[in-house]
C-alpha positions as a printed NumPy array, in Angstrom:
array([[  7.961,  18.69 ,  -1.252],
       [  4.31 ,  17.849,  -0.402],
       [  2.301,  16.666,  -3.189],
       [ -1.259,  17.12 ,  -2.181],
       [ -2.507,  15.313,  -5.421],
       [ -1.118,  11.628,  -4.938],
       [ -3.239,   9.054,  -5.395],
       [ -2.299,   5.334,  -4.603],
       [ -4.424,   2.773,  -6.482],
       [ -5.203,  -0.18 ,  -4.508],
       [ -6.171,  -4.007,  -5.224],
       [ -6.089,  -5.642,  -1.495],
       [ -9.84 ,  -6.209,  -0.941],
       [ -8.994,  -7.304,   2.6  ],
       [ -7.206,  -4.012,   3.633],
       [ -9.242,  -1.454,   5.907],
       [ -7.96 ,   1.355,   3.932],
       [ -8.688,   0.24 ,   0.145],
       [-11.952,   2.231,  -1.02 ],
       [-12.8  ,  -0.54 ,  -2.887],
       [-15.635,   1.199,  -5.153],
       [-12.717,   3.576,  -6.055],
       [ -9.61 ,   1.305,  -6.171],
       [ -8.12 ,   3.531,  -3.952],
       [ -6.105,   3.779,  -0.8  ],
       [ -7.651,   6.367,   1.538],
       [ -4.583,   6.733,   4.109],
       [ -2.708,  10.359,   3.568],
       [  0.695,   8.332,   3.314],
       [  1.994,   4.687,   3.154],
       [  4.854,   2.907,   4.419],
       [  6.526,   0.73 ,   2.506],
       [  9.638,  -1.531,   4.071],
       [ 11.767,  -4.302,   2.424],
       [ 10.735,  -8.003,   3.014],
       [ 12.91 ,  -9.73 ,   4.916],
       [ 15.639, -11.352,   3.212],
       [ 14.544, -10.875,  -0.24 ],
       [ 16.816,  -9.647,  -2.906],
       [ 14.694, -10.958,  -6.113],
       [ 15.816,  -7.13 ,  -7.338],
       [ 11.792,  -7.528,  -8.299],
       [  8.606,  -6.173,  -6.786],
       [  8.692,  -8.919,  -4.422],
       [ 11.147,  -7.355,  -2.854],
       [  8.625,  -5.179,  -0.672],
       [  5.287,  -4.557,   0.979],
       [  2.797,  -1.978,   2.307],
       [  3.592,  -2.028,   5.915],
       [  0.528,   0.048,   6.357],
       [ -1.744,  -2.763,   5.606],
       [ -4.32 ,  -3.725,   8.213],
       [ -6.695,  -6.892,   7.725],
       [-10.724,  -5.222,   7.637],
       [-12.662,  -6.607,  10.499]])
């Protein structure tokens, strides 16, 4: 099901997606994958593999 209404708030001043005067990641989708190796069974545990460092 498509939910045309998500919104995913965003901290990571350094990311080329983060609106920063909105707090907001401007992608249409994320991808987020396990970090390798880590089973903390906390939020560690994974990252936004659609991050990319703002030039």
């Amino acid at each position: 099901m498509e939910n045309n209404t998500q919104k995913i708030s965003c901290t990571v001043g350094s990311c080329k997606y983060n609106d920063k005067a909105d707090g907001r990641c401007t992608l249409n989708e994320i991808i987020v994958t396990p970090t390798k190796g880590c089973n903390t069974k906390k939020s560690d545990e994974s990252k936004c593999s659609s991050y990319e460092y703002e030039k």
